[in-house]
C-alpha positions as CSV (number, residue, x, y, z in Angstrom):
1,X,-6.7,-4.2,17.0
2,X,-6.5,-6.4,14.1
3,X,-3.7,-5.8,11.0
4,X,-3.7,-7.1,7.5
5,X,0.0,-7.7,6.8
6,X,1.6,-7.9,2.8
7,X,3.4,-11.3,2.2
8,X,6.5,-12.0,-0.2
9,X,5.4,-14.9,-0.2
10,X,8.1,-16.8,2.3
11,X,7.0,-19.4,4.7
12,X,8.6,-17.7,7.8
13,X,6.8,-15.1,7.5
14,X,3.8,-17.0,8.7
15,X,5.6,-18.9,11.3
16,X,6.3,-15.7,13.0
17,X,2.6,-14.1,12.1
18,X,1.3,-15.9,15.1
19,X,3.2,-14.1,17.6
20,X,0.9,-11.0,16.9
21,X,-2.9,-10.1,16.1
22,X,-2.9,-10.6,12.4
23,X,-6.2,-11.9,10.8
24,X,-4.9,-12.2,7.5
25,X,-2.1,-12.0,5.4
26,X,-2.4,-10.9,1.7
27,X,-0.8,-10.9,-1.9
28,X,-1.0,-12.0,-5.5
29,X,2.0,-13.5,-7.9
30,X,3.8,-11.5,-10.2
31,X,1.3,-11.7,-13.1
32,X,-2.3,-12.3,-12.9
33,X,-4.8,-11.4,-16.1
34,X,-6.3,-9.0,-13.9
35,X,-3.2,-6.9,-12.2
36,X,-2.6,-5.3,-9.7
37,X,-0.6,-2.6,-7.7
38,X,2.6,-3.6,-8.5
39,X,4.9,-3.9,-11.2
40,X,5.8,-7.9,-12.0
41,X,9.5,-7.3,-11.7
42,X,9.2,-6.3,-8.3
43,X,7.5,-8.9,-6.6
44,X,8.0,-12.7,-6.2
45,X,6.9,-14.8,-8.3
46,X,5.7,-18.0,-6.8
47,X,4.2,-20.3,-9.1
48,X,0.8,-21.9,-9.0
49,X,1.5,-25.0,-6.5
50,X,3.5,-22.8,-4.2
51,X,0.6,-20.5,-3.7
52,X,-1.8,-23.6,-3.0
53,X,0.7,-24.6,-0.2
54,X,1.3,-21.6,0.9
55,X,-3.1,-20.7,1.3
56,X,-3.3,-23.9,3.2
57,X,-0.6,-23.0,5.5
58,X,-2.3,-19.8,6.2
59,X,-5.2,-21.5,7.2
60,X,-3.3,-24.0,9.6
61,X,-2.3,-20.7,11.4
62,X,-5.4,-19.5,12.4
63,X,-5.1,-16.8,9.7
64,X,-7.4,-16.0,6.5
65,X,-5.6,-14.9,2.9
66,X,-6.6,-12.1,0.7
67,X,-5.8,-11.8,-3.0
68,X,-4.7,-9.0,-4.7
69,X,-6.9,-8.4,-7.8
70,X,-6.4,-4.5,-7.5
71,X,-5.9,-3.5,-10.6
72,X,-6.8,0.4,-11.6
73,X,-7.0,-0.4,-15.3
74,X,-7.5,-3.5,-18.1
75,X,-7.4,-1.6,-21.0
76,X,-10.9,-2.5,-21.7
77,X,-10.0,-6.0,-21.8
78,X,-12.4,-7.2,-19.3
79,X,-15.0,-6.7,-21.7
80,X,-12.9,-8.9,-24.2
81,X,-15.1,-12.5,-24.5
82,X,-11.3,-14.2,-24.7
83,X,-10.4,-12.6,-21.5
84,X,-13.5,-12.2,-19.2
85,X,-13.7,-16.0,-19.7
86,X,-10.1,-16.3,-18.4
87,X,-10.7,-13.9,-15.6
88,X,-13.6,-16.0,-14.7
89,X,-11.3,-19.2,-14.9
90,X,-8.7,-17.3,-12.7
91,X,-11.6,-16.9,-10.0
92,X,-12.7,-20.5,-9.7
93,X,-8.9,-21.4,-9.4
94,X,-8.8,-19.2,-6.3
95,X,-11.9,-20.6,-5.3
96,X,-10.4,-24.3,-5.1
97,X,-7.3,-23.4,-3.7
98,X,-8.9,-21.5,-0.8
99,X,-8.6,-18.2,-1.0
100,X,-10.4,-16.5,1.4
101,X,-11.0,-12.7,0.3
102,X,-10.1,-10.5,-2.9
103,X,-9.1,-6.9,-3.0
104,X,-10.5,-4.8,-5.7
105,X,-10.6,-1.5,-7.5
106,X,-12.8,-1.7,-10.6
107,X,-16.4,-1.8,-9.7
108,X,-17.3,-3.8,-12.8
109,X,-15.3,-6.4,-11.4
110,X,-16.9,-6.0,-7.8
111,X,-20.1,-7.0,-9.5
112,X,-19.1,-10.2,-11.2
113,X,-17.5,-11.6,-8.2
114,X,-20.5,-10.9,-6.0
115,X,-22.3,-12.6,-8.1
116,X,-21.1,-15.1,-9.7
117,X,-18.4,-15.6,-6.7
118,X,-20.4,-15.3,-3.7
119,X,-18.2,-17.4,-1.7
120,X,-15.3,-14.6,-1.9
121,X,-15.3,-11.7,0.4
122,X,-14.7,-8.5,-1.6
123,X,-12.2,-5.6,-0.1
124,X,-11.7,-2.2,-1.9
125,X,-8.2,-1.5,-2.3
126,X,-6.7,1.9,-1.3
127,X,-6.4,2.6,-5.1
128,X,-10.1,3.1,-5.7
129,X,-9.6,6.1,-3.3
130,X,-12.2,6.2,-1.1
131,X,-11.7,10.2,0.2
132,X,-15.5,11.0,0.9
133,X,-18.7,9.2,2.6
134,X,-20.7,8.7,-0.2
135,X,-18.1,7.3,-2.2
136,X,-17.8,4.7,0.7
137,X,-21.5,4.0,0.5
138,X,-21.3,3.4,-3.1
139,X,-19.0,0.2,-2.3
140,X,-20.9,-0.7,0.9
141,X,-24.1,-0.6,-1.4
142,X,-22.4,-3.1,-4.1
143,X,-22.1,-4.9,-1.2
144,X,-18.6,-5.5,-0.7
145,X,-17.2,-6.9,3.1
146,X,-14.4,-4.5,3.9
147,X,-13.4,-0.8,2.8
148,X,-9.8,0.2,2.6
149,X,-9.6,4.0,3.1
150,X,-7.9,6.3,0.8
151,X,-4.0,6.6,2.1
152,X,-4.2,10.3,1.5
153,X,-6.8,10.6,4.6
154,X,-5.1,9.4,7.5
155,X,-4.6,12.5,8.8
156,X,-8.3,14.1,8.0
157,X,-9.6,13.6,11.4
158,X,-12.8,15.4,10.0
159,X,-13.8,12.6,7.4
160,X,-12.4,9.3,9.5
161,X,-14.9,10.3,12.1
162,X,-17.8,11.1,10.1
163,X,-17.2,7.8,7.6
164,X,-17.1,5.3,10.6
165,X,-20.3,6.5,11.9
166,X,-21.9,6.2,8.0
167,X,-20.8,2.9,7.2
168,X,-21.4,-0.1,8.7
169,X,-18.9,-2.8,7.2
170,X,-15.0,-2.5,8.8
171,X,-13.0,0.4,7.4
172,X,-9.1,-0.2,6.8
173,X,-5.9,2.2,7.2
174,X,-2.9,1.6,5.7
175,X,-0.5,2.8,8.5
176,X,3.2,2.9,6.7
177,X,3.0,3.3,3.1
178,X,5.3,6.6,2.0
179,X,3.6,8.2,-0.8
180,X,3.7,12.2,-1.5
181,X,1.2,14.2,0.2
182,X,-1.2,14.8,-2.7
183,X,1.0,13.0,-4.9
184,X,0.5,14.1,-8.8
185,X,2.1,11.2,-9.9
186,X,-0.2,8.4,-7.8
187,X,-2.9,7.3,-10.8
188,X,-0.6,7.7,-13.5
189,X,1.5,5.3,-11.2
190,X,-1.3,3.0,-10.4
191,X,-2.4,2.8,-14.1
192,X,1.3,1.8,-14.8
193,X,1.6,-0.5,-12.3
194,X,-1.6,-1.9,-13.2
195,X,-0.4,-2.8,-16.6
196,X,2.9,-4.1,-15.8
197,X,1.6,-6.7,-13.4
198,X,-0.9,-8.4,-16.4
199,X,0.3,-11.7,-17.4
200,X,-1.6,-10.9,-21.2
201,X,0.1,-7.0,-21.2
202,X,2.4,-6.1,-24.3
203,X,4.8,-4.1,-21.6
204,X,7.3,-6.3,-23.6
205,X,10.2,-3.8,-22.6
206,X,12.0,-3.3,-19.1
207,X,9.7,-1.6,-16.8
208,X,10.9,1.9,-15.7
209,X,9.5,3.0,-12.7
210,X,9.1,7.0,-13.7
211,X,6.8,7.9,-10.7
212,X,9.3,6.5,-8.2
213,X,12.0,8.3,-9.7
214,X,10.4,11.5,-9.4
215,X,8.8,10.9,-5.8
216,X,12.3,9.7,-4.6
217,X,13.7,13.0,-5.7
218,X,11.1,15.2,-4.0
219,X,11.8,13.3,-0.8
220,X,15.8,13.9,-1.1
221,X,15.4,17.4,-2.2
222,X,12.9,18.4,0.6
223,X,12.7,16.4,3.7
224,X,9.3,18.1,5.0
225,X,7.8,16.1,2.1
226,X,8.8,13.1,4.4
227,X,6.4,14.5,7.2
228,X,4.0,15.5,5.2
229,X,3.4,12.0,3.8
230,X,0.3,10.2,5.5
231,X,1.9,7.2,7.9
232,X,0.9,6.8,10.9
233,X,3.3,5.7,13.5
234,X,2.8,2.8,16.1
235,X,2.4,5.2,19.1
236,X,-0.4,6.8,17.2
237,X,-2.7,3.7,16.8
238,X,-4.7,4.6,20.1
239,X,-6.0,8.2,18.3
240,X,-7.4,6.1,15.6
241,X,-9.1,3.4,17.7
242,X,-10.9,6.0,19.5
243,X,-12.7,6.8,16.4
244,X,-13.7,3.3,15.8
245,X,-10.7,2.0,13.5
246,X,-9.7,-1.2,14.8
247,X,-8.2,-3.3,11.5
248,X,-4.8,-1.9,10.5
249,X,-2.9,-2.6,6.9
250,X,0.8,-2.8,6.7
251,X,2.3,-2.8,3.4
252,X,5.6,-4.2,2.0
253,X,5.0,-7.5,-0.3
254,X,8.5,-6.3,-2.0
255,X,10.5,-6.1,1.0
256,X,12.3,-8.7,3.0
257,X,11.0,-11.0,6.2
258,X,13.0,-9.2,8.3
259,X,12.0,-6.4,8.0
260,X,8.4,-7.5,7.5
261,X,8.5,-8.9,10.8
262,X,10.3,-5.6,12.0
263,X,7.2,-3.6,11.0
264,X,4.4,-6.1,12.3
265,X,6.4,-6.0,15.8
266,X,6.3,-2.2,16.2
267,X,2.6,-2.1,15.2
268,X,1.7,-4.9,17.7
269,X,3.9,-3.2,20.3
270,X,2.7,0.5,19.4
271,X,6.6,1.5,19.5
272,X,9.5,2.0,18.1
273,X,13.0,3.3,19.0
274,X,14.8,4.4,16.6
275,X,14.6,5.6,12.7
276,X,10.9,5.7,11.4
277,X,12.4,5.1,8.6
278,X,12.5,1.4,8.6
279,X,9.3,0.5,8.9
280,X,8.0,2.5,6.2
281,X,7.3,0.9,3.0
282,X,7.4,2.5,-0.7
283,X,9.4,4.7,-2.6
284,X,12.3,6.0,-0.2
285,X,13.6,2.3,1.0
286,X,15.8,-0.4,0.6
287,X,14.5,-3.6,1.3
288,X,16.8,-3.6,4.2
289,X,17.4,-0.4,6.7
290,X,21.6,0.2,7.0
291,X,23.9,2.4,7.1
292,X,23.3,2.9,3.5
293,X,19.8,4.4,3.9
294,X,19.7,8.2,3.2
295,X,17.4,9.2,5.6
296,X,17.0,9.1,9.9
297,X,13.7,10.2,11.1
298,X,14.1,10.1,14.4
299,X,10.5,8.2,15.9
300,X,11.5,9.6,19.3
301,X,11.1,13.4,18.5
302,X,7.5,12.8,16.9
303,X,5.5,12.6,20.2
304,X,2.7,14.5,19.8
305,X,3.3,15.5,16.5
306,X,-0.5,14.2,15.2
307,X,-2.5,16.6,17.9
308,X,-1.7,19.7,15.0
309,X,-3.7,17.6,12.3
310,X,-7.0,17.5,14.7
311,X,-8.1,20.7,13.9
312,X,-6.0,21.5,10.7
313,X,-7.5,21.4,7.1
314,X,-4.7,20.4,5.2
315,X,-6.2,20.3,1.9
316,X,-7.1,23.8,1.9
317,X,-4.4,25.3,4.2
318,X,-1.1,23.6,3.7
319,X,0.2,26.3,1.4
320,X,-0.3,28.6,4.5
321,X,1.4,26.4,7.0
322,X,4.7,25.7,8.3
323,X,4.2,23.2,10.4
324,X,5.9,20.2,8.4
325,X,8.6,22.2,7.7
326,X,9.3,23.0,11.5
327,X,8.8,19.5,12.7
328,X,11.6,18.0,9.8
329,X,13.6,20.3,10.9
330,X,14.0,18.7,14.4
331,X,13.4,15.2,13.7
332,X,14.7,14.4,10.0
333,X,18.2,13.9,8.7
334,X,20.0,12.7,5.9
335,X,22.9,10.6,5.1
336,X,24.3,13.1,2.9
337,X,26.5,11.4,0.8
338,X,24.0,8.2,0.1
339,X,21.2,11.3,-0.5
340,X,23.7,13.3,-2.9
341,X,24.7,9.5,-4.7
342,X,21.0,8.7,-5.1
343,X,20.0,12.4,-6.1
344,X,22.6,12.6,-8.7
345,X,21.8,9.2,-10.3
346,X,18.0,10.0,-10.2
347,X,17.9,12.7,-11.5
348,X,20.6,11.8,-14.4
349,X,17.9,9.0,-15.7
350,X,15.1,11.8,-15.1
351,X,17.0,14.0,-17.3
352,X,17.3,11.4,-19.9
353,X,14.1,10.3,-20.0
354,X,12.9,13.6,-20.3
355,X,14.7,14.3,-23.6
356,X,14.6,10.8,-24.6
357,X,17.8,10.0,-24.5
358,X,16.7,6.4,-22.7
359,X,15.1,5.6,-26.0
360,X,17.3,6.0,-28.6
């Protein structure tokens, strides 16, 4: 059991790496000209020197670092003479510095790296959603080193067997991101994110996060949502190792050390006692659990909660079930007056957003 773990970029964070099996830590700065998947103003921006410094203390640590190039979309730009040649200058500089790996979405830019970069090992990010087995063999056949599988599978017990036995190179799963089951917003989100993270983009206004705002809401207004979101908890590893997973992703470059550190421990330790909660990244957290956080999902009352998915088809059935529904029921609750605070001011910029009042 290997993970992949997100860095903010803080030198602790590496210190403390070595206490557990991480083979490689991975990130990007704020603004690159290619992008990635996550907006600039949320992330730490470290500048050029601090990321050299910070590679080759990787390295002294036994561990390898991947960069986020993950973008979903350049507005053509790629294809721009100005900017492929400073997307090409971009990739010898993380040549020099060290840089181990790259994670990618755009196939165009899979090609150039392995060819004109054939020193850097090429991931696929979650964002190019690889949900079938011949979408997976397209990226093996380009030749890339390491396939991260589409978030919204974890639980397809179906698939995961039958695209570990077709493809050959390792096969990631992102175990605590909190995304909507099926999420309508997700590309519209990556796209945005995409663009708000290029150091070339005319996003020249404040960046307003309108997916989060409406996937925050669904979770506060319906707490089965929470369940039915595709994390996998650190008892749960051993299901997926007996299908042949053995590298494991855990997300949350925005969030703190602590509770970086928080989530790589329960992972390594396959447990943990107490609210799910906190060691779930994305839309429904703080970068700190407190007593502030709106929601408890107790970890304790989950046993056994993944045998259902075995044998269920939730693609074509979850209209039909209950399950979700039952199992919030008994092991979510909120904070009610942090979820009524947050639901009132969420949906008060929704609202005006909607009619444009934010614009005028």
């Amino acid at each position: 059991m290997d993970f992949a773990v997100s860095t903010n970029w803080d030198i602790e964070l590496i210190n403390k790496m070595k206490e557990y099996p991480v083979y490689e830590l991975l990130g990007s700065m704020a603004k690159t000209p290619v992008g990635g998947g996550r907006p600039a103003i949320s992330l730490p921006a470290p500048g050029n020197k601090e990321v050299e410094e910070y590679i080759k203390e990787v390295h002294r640590h036994g561990m390898k670092f991947n960069y986020l190039l993950n973008t979903q979309c350049m507005g053509n730009m790629e294809f721009d003479s100005a900017m492929h040649k400073n997307i090409l200058k971009y990739l010898e500089w993380l040549c020099e510095i060290g840089i181990d790996s790259v994670t990618v979405t755009i196939p165009y830019l899979i090609e150039i790296i392995k060819k004109q970069f054939p020193g850097l090992k090429i991931k696929v990010s979650v964002i190019a959603i690889v949900d079938s087995i011949q979408r997976a063999k397209y990226f093996e056949e380009m030749g890339v080193d390491e396939i991260n599988i589409d978030y919204m599978s974890n639980r397809d017990f179906v698939f995961l067997k039958e695209v570990r036995k077709a493809v050959q190179c390792p096969l990631v799963l992102l175990v605590n991101d909190v995304c909507l089951y099926q999420c309508p917003y997700r590309t519209y989100h990556y796209n945005s994110m995409s663009h708000a993270s290029q150091e070339w983009s005319h996003f020249n206004i404040p960046y307003i996060d309108y997916c989060i705002i409406n996937c925050t809401l669904q979770f506060i207004r319906d707490p089965k949502k929470l369940i039915m979101a595709r994390w996998i908890r650190p008892e749960d590893l051993g299901v997926y190792e007996e299908l042949g997973f053995s590298r494991f992703k855990i997300s949350g470059r925005v969030m703190s050390t602590s509770w970086l550190i928080r989530a790589v421990k329960a992972y390594a330790e396959r447990h943990y006692d107490g609210n799910l909660f906190d060691i779930l990244a994305g839309a429904a957290l703080k970068k700190e659990p407190d007593k502030n956080v709106y929601c408890y999902i107790d970890n304790n009352k989950l046993d056994s909660f993944l045998e259902f998915f075995k044998t269920q088809d939730c693609k074509n059935k979850c209209w039909t079930c209950h399950y979700c529904e039952r199992i919030a029921e008994k092991a979510v609750s909120y904070n009610q007056s942090v979820a009524d605070y947050m639901r009132k001011n969420y949906e008060d910029i929704h609202k005006n957003m909607v009619e444009s009042r934010y614009f005028s």
